[in-house]
Each structure stands twice: as C-alpha cells, then as structure tokens.
C-alpha positions in Angstrom: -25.7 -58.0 -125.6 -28.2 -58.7 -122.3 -31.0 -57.5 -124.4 -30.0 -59.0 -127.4 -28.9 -62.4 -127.3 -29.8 -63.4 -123.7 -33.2 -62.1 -122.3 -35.0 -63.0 -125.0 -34.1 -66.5 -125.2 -33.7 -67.2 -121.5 -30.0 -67.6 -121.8 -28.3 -66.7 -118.6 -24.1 -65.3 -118.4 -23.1 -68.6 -117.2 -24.8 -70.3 -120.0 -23.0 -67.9 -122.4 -19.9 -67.7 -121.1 -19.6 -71.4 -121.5 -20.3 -71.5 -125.3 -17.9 -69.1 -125.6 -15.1 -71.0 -123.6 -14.4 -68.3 -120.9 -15.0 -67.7 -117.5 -18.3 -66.6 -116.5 -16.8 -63.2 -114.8 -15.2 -62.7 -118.0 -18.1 -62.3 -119.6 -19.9 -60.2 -116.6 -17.3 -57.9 -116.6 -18.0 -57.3 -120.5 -21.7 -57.4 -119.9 -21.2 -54.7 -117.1 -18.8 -51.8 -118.9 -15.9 -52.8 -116.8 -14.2 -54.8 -119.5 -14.2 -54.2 -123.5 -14.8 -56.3 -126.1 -10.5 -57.5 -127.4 -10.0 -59.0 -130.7 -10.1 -62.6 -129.5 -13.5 -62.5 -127.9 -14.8 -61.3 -130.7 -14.0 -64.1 -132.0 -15.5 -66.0 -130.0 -18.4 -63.9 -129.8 -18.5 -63.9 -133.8 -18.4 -68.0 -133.9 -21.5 -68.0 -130.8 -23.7 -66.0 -131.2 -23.2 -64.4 -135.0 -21.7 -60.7 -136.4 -18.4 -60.7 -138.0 -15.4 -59.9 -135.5 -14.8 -56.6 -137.1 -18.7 -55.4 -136.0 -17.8 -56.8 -132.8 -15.2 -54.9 -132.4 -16.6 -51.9 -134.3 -19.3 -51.8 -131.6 -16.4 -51.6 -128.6 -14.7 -48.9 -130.3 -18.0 -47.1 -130.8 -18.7 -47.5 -127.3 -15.4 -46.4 -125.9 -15.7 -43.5 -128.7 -18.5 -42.1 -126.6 -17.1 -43.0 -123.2 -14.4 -40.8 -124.4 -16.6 -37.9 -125.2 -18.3 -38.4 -122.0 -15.0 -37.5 -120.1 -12.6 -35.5 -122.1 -11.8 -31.6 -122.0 -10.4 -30.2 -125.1 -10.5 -26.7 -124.3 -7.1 -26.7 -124.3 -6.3 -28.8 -127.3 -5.8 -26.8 -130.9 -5.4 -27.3 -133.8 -2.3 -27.6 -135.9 -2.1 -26.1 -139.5 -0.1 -28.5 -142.1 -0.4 -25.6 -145.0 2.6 -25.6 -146.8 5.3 -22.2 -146.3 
C-alpha cells in the first residue's frame, strides 16, 4: 500500500488514515503486518483509494496464505481418503 498509493504521491499515514475515517495507528498497524486488512476497511479502503472490497480482501488472504506457509509443519498431517467402500 506504502509503495502504491502513498510514496508516490507524497501522501503520508496520517493523511490516509484520515480519508479513510480511522485512527492513524489503525492504519500503521495495517501498513506494518501487525494488523490485516477486515471486511470493513476494505471498505473503506475500496471507497479511498480504488479496488473493489473483495480484491482488498483477496490481497489479505493472499498474504496471510503465505504467512501461513512461512510457519506451518505438515509433516504430520495426512491425508484422508473419501473413496467410497
């Protein structure tokens, strides 16, 4: 989001955060990975800056997709067979 919609144009998190009616740490907290994207913020994301809110939130569940990947074991997970008798 940093590179897209505010370097470029100069626009700092306060500035954002105010279009999009939330507190400035909100919006650092998303910027910084230490919050996700919910279905109301992409809302408000959507009616800002542009996207639909499904690509908004497409892009957090992408992202916590690959967090996921990142962290997980499945060594020990198999798989289950639903063949009929």
């Amino acid at each position: 989001m940093k590179a897209t919609y505010l370097e470029p144009f100069g626009y700092s998190c306060r500035f954002l955060a105010k279009q999009l009616d939330v507190a400035s740490s909100t919006l650092n907290r998303i910027l910084k990975g230490q919050s996700g994207v919910t279905p109301e913020m992409a809302l408000r994301l959507s009616k800002a800056v542009g996207r639909t809110p499904e690509s908004w939130l497409a892009m957090q569940d992408n992202y916590d997709l690959w967090q996921a990947k990142q962290n997980i074991n499945l060594g020990n997970v198999h798989s289950v067979s639903f063949e009929a008798a």
